[in-house]
FIPA-216979 format. One record per residue (C-alpha): residue number from 0; residue in three letters; x, y, z. Coordinates in nm, 4 decimals, padded with zeros to 6 digits. Layout:
> nr|rest|X|Y|Z
> NUM|ALA|X|Y|Z $
...
# end
This chain:
> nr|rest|X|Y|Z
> 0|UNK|12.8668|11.5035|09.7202 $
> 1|UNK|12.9550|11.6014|09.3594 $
> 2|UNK|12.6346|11.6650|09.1352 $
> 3|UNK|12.5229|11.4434|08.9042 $
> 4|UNK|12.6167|11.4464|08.4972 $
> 5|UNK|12.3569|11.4727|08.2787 $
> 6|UNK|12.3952|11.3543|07.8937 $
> 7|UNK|12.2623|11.5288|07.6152 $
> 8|UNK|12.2193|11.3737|07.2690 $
> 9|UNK|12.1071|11.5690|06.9746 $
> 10|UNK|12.0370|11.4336|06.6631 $
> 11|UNK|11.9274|11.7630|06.3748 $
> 12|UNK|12.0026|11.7777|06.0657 $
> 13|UNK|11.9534|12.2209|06.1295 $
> 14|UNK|12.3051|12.3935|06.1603 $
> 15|UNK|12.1448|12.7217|06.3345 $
> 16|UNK|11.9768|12.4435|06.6129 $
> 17|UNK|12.2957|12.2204|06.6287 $
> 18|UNK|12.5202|12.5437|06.6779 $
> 19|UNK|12.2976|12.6940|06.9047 $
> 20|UNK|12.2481|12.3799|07.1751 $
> 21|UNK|12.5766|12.2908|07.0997 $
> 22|UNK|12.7343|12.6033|07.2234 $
> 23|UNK|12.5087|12.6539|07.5056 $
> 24|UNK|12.5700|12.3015|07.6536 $
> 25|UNK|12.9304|12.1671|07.5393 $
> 26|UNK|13.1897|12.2688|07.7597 $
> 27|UNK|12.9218|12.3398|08.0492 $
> 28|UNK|12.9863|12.1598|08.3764 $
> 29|UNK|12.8499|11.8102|08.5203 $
> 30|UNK|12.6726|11.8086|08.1166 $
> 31|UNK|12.7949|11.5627|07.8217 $
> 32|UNK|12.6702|11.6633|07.4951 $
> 33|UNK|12.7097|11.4239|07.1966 $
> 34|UNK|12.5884|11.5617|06.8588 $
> 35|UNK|12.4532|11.3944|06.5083 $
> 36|UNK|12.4417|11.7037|06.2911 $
> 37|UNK|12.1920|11.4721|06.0242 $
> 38|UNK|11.8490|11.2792|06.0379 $
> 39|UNK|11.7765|11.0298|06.2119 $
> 40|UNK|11.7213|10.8228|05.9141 $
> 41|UNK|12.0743|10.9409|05.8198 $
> 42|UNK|12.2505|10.8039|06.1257 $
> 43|UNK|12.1375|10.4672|06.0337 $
> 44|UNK|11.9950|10.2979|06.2943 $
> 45|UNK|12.2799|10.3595|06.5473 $
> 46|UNK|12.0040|10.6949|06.6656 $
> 47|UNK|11.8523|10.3916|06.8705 $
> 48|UNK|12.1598|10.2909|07.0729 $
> 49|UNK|12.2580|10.6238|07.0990 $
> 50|UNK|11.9090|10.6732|07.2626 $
> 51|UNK|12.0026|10.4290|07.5163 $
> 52|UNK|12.3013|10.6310|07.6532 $
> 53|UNK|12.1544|10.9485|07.7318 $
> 54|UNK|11.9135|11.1202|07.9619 $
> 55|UNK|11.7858|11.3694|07.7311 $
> 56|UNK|11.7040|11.2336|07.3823 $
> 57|UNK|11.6600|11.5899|07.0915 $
> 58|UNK|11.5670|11.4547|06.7383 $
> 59|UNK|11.4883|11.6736|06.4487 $
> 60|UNK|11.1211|11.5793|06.3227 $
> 61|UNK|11.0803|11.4930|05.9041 $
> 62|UNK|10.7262|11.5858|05.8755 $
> 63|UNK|10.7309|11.4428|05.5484 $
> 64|UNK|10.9104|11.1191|05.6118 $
> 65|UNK|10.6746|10.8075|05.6259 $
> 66|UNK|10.8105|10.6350|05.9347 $
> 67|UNK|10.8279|10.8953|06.1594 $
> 68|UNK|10.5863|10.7455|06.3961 $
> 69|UNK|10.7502|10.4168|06.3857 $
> 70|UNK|11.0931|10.5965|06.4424 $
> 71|UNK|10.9360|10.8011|06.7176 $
> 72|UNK|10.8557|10.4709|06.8756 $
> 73|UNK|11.1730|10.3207|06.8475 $
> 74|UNK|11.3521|10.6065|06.9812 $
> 75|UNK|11.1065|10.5867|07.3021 $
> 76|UNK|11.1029|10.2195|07.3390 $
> 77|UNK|11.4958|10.2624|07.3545 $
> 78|UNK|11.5428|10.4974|07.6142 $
> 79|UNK|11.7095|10.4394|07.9388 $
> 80|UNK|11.5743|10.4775|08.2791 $
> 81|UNK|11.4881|10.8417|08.3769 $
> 82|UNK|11.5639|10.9446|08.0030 $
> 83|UNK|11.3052|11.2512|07.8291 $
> 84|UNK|11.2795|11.3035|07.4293 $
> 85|UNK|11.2401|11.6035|07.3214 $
> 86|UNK|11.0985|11.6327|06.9165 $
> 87|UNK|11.1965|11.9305|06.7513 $
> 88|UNK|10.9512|12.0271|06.4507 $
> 89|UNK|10.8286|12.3233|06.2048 $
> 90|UNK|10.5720|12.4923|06.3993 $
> 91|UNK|10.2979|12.3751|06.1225 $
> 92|UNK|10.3490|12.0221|06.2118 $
> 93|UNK|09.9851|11.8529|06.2128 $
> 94|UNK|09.8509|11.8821|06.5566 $
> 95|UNK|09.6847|11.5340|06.5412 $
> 96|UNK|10.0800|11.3988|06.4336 $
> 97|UNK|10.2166|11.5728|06.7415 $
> 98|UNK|09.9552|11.4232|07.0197 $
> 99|UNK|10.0054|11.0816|06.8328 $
> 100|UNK|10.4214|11.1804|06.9403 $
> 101|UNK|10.3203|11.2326|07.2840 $
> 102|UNK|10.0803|10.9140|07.3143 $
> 103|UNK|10.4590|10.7149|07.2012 $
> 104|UNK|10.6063|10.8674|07.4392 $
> 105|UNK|10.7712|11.1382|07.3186 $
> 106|UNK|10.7538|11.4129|07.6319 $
> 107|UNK|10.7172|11.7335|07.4557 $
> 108|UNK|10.7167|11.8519|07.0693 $
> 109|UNK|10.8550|12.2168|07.0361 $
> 110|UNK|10.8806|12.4606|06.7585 $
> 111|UNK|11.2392|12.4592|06.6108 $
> 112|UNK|11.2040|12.8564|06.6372 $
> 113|UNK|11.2129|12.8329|07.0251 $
> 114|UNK|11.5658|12.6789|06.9937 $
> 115|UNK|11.6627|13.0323|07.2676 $
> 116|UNK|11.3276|13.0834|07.4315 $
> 117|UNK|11.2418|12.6893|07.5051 $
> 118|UNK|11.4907|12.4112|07.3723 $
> 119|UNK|11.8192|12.5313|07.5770 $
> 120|UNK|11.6000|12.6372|07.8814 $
> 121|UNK|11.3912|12.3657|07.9428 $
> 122|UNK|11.7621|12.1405|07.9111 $
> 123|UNK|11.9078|12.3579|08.1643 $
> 124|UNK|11.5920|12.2793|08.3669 $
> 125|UNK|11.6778|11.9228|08.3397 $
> 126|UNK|12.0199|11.9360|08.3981 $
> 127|UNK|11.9437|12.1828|08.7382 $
> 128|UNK|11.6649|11.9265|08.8745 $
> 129|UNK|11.9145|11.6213|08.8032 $
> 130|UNK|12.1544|11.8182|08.9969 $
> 131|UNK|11.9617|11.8966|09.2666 $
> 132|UNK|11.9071|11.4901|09.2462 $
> 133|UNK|11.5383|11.5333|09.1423 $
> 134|UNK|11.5168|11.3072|08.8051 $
> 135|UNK|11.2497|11.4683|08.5321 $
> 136|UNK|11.0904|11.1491|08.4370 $
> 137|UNK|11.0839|10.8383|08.5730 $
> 138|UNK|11.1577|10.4503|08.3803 $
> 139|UNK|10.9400|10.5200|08.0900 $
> 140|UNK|10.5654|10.5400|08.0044 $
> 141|UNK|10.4863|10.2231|08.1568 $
> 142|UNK|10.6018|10.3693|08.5308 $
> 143|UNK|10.4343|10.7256|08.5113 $
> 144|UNK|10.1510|10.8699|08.6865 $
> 145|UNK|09.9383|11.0607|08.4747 $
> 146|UNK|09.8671|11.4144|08.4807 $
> 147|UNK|09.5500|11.5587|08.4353 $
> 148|UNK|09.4896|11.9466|08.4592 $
> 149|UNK|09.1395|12.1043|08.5321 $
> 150|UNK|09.0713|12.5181|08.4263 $
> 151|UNK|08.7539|12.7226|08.4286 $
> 152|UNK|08.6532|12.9636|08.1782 $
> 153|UNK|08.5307|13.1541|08.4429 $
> 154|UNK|08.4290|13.1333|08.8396 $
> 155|UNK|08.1369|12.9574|08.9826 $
> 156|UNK|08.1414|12.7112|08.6853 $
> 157|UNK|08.2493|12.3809|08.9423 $
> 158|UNK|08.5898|12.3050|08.7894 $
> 159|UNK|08.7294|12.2628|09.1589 $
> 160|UNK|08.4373|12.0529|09.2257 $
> 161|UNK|08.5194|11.8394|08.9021 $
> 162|UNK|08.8715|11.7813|08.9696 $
> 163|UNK|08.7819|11.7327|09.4401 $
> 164|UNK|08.5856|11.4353|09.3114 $
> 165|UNK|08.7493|11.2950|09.0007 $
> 166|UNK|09.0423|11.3028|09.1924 $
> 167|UNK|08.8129|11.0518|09.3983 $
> 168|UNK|08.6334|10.8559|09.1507 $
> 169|UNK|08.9889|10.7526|09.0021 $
> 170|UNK|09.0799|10.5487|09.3119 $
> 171|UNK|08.8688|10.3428|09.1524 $
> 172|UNK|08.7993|10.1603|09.5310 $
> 173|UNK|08.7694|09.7400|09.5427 $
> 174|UNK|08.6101|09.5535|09.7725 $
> 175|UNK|08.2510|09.4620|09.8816 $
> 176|UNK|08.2588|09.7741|10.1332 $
> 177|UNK|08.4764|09.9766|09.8500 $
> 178|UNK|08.7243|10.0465|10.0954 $
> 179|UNK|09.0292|09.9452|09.8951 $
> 180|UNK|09.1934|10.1920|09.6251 $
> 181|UNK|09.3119|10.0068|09.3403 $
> 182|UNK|09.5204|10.3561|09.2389 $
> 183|UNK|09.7025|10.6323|09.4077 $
> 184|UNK|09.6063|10.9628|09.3809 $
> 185|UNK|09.7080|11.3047|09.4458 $
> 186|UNK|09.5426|11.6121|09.3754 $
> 187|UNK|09.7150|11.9816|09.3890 $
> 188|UNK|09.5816|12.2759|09.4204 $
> 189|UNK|09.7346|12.5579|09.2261 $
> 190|UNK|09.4884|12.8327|09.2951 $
> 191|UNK|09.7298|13.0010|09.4849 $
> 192|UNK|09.4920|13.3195|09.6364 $
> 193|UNK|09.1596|13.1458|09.6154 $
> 194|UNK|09.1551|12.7754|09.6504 $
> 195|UNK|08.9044|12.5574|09.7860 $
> 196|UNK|09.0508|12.2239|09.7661 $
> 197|UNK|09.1191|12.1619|10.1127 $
> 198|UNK|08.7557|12.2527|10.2102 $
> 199|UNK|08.6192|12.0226|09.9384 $
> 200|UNK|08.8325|11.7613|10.0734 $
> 201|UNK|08.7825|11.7858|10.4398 $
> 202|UNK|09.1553|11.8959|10.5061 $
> 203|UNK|09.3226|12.1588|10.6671 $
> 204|UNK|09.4842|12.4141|10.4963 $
> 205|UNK|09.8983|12.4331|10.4856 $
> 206|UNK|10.1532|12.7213|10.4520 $
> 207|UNK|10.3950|12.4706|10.2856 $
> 208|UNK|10.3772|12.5650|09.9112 $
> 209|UNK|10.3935|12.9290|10.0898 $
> 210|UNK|10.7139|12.8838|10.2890 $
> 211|UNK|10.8597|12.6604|09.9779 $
> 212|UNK|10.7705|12.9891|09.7793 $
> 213|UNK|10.9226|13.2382|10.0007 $
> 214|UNK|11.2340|13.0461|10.0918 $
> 215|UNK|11.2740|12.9283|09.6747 $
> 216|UNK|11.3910|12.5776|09.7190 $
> 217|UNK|11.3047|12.3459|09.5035 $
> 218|UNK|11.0737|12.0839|09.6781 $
> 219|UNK|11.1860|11.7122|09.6881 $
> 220|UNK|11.0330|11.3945|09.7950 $
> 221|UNK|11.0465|11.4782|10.1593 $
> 222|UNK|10.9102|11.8261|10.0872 $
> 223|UNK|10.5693|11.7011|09.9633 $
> 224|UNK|10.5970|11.3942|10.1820 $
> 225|UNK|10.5451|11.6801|10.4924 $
> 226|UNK|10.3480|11.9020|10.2864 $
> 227|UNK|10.0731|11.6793|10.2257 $
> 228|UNK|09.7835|11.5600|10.3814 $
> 229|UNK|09.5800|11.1977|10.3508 $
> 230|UNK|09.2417|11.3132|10.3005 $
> 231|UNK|08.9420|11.1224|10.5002 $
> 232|UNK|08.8643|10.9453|10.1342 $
> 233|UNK|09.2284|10.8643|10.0408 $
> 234|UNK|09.3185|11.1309|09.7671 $
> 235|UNK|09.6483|11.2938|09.8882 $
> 236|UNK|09.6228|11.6800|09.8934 $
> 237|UNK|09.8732|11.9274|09.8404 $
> 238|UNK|09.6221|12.2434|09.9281 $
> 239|UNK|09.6916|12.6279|09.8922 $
> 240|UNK|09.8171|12.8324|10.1277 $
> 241|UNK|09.6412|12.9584|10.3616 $
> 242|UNK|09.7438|13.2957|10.4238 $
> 243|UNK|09.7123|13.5515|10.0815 $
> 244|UNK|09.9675|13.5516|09.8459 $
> 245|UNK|10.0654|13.6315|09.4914 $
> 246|UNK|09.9889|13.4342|09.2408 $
> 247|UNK|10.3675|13.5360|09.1318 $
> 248|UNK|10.5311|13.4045|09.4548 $
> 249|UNK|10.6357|13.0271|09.2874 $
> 250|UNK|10.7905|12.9948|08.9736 $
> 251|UNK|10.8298|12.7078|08.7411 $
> 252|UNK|11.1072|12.5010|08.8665 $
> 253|UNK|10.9300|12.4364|09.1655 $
> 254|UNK|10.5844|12.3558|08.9761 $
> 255|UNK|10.8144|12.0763|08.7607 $
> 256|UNK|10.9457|11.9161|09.0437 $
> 257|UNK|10.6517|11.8756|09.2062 $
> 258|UNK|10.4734|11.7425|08.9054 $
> 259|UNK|10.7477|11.5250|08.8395 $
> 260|UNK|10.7684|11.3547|09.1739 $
> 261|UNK|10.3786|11.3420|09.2087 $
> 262|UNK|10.4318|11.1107|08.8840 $
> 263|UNK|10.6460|10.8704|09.0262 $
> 264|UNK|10.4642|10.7793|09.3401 $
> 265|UNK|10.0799|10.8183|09.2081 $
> 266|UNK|09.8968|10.6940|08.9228 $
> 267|UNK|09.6753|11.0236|08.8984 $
> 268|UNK|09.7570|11.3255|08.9650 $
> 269|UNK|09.4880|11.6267|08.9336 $
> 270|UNK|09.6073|12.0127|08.8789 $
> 271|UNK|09.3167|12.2507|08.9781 $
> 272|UNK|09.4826|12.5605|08.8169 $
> 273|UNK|09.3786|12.9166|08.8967 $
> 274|UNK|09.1738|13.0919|08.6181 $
> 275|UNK|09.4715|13.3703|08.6131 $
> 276|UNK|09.7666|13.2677|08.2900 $
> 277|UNK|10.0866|13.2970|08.4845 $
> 278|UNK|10.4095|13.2050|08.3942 $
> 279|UNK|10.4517|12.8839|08.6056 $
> 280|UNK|10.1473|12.7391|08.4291 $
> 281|UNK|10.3769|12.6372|08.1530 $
> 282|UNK|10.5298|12.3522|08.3198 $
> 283|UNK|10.1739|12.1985|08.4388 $
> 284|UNK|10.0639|12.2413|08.0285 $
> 285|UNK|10.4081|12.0862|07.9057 $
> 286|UNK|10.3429|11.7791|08.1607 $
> 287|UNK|09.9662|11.7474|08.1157 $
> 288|UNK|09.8627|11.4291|07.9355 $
> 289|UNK|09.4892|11.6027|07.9590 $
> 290|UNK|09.3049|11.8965|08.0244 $
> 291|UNK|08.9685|11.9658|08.1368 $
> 292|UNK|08.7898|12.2483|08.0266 $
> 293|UNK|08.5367|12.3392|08.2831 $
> 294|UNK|08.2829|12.6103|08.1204 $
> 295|UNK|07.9073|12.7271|08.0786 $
> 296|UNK|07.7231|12.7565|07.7458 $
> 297|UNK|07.6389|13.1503|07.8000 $
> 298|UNK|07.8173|13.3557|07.5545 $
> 299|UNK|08.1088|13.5413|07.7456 $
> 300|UNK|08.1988|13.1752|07.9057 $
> 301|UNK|08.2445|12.9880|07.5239 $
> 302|UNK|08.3946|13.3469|07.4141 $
> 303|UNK|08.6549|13.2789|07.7435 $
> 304|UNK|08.7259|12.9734|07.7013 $
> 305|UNK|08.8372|12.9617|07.2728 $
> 306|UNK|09.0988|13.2066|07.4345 $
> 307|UNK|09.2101|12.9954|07.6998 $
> 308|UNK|09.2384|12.7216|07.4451 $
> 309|UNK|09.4078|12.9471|07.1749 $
> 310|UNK|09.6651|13.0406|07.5151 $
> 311|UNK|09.6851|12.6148|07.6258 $
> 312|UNK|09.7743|12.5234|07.2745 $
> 313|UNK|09.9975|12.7828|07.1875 $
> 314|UNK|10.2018|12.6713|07.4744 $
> 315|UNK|10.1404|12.3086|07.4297 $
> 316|UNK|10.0300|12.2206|07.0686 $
> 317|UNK|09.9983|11.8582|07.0983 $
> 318|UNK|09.8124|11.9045|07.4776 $
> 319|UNK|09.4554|11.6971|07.4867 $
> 320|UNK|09.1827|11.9590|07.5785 $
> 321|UNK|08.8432|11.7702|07.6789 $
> 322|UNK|08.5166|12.0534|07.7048 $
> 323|UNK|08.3339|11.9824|08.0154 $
> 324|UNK|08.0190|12.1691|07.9872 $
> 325|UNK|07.9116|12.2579|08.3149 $
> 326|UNK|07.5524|12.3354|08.4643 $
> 327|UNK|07.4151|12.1286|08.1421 $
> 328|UNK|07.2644|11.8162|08.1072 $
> 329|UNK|07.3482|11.6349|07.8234 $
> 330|UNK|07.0906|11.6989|07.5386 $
> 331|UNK|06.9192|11.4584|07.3134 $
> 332|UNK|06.9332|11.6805|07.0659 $
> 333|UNK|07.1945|11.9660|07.0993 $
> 334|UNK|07.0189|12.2747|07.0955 $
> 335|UNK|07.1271|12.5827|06.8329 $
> 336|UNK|07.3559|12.7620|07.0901 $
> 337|UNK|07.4741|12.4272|07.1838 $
> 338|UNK|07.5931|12.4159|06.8345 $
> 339|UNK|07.6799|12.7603|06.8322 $
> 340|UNK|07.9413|12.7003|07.0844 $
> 341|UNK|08.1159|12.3995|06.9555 $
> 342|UNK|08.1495|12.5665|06.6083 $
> 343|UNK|08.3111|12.8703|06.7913 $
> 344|UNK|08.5279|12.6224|07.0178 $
> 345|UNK|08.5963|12.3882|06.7004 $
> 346|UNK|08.5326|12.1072|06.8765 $
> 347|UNK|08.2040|11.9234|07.0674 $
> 348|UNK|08.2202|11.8785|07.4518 $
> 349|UNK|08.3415|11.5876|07.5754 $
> 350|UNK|08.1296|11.5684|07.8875 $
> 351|UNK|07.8183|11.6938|08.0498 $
> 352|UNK|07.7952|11.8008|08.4382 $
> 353|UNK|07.4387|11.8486|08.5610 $
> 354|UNK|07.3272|12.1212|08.7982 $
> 355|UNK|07.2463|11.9766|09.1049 $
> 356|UNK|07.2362|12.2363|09.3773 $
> 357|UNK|07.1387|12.0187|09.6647 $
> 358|UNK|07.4176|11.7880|09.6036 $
> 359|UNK|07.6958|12.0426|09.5540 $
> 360|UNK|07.6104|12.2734|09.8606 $
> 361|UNK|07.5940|11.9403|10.1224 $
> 362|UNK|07.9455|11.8043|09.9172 $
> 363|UNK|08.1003|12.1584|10.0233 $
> 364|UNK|07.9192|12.2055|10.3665 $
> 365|UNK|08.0301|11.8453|10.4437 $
> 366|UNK|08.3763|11.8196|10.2994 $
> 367|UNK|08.2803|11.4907|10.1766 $
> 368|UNK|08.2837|11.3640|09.7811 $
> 369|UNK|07.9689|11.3729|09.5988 $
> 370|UNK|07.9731|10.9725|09.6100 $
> 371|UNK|07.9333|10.9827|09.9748 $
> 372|UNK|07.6427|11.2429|09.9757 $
> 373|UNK|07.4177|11.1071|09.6827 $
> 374|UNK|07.6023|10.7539|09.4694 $
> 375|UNK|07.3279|10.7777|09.2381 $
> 376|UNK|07.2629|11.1923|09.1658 $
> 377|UNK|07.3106|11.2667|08.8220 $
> 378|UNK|07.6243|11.4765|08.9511 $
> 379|UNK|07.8157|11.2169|09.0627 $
> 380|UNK|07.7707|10.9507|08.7673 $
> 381|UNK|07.8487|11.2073|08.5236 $
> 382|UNK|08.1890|11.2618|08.7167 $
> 383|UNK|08.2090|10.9050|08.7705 $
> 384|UNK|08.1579|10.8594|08.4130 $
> 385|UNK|08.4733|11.0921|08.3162 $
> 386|UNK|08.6674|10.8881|08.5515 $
> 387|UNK|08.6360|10.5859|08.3593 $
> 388|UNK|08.7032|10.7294|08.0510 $
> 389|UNK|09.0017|10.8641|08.2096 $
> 390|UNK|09.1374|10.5175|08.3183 $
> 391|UNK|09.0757|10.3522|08.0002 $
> 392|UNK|09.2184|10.6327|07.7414 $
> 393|UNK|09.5041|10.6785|08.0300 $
> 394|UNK|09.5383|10.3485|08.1812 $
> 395|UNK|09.7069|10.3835|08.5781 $
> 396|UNK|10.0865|10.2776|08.5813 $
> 397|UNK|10.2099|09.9102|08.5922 $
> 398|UNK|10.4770|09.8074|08.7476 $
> 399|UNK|10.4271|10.0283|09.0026 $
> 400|UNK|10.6980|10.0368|09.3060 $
# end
């Protein structure tokens, strides 16, 4: 069976990015490139039904043009099934104008200076995975899951036992008995050496992210269908290996398919990524509508995590970063190192997490969710309570198949 063709429309008004995508695509097997070397205002409307013919979508951002957020919409609105847009912009573009790109569905905003190191790659990514018959994105918005990352700014802090039982809480169960799960969720567990998400979730551990590793294939639909396990309280699990392994052992192909075939078939999907930056953890960061920042108040953990978020935006400027302060309740009154950190961090946190010690060590002894041990501990509303925020600023998909 002959691989699929993948079409590539660029619309820049830049001669060094036209002539360097150009070159590196045109000519290139089972890839169609079609080029607009002007604005999109400049093309005069015909950008949208251009938009509407190809599977990867590059337009040249005008920072200073006043409908670029309506364009931006247009463009998205006008894509066809499977399709990603890419925005190219000057790497001092607002941060608040690129998130409001992303939340129009625009699926990444990158610096026009990473036309070698991230534009061309990241469209031979595309082209590869549609090759290999394993589509980027899926229909649109409207037919996504959402992903939603969770990192520590150090160990011991609970971020695996944030994301073990939000990745609950978001089932968001009906019924009198609460037996019914009105969304599908999946939670993955990228600590590759030292994770505890299959403990936390009463499963048992699996070699498959291992063997996928060793063997580098790229994992499909029937890979993770194999791979992983129903949880006792419905989350689907794709846990870390079980034997010891480096951290370098996958690489970032394999991370973006999985990611992008978790999105089809689940609303949620939950990342609980090692504390170590590794290469692969680009992917996860380009694809994350959210990220939780798990950390203490003491000084080395705020000092921690400004780097991680100087390291998460740097590789994803327009990437949502919530601060979870952890082992806190929330204050009346923040205290002065309270305000001390979020002037350091530049930002306040966005939730609270209680220490409850009782709770946690039953939850892990167990392998049971917090909800099950204690519905009403401070511990589990708190969670519960980032769960519905979740839902309503990142609404499950509709029209789901």
């Amino acid at each position: 069976m002959s691989a699929k063709q993948i079409s590539v429309l660029l619309i820049s008004p830049d001669e060094q990015i036209y002539s360097a995508i150009e070159g590196s695509l045109r000519g290139q097997a089972n890839c169609r490139f079609t080029g607009r070397q002007d604005t999109v205002a400049g093309v005069n409307g015909s950008a949208i039904s251009l938009t509407a013919e190809h599977d990867v979508v590059l337009f040249d951002v005008d920072e200073n043009s006043g409908d670029l957020l309506q364009t931006a919409r247009k463009i998205c609105d006008a894509r066809m099934p499977n399709a990603i847009i890419i925005a190219l912009a000057h790497e001092d573009l607002p941060l608040e104008k690129a998130r409001q790109l992303k939340k129009l569905g625009v699926d990444d905003v990158l610096p026009r200076k990473w036309i070698d190191e991230e534009i061309v790659p990241q469209v031979d990514a595309i082209r590869a995975r549609r090759q290999a018959q394993l589509p980027a994105v899926w229909g649109g918005q409207a037919t996504l899951g959402k992903v939603i990352a969770v990192a520590k700014s150090r160990g011991g802090v609970g971020s695996s036992i944030v994301a073990a039982n939000l990745a609950n809480e978001l089932q968001a169960k009906e019924g009198f008995f609460k037996k019914k799960a009105a969304n599908e969720v999946a939670v993955v567990d990228l600590d590759f050496q030292f994770g505890s998400i299959a403990a936390l979730m009463d499963v048992e551990e699996s070699d498959a992210m291992w063997r996928m590793a060793m063997d580098e294939s790229i994992p499909d639909g029937a890979f993770l269908e194999q791979a992983m396990t129903k949880s006792p309280c419905g989350v689907d699990v794709l846990a870390a290996p079980s034997r010891f392994g480096p951290l370098s052992a996958i690489n970032e192909e394999q991370i973006s398919a999985i990611l992008d075939s978790l999105k089809r078939s689940h609303d949620y999907v939950i990342i609980d990524l090692p504390r170590a930056l590794v290469e692969w953890i680009t992917p996860v960061l380009s694809q994350a509508d959210r990220l939780l920042l798990v950390t203490d108040v003491a000084v080395p953990s705020i000092r921690s995590a400004r780097k991680l978020m100087d390291f998460y935006h740097a590789e994803n400027p327009a990437l949502e970063i919530q601060l979870v302060a952890s082992l806190e309740k929330k204050p009346l009154i923040p205290a002065a190192h309270h305000r001390a950190a979020a002037k350091l961090l530049e930002q306040d946190f966005a939730h609270w997490i209680p220490k409850d010690e009782r709770t946690v060590r039953e939850c892990v002894d167990r392998g049971v969710p917090l909800q099950e041990v204690s519905n009403r501990a401070p511990l589990t509303r708190a969670i519960r309570r980032i769960a519905q925020e979740t839902t309503v600023s990142l609404p499950p998909r509709v029209g789901k198949q």
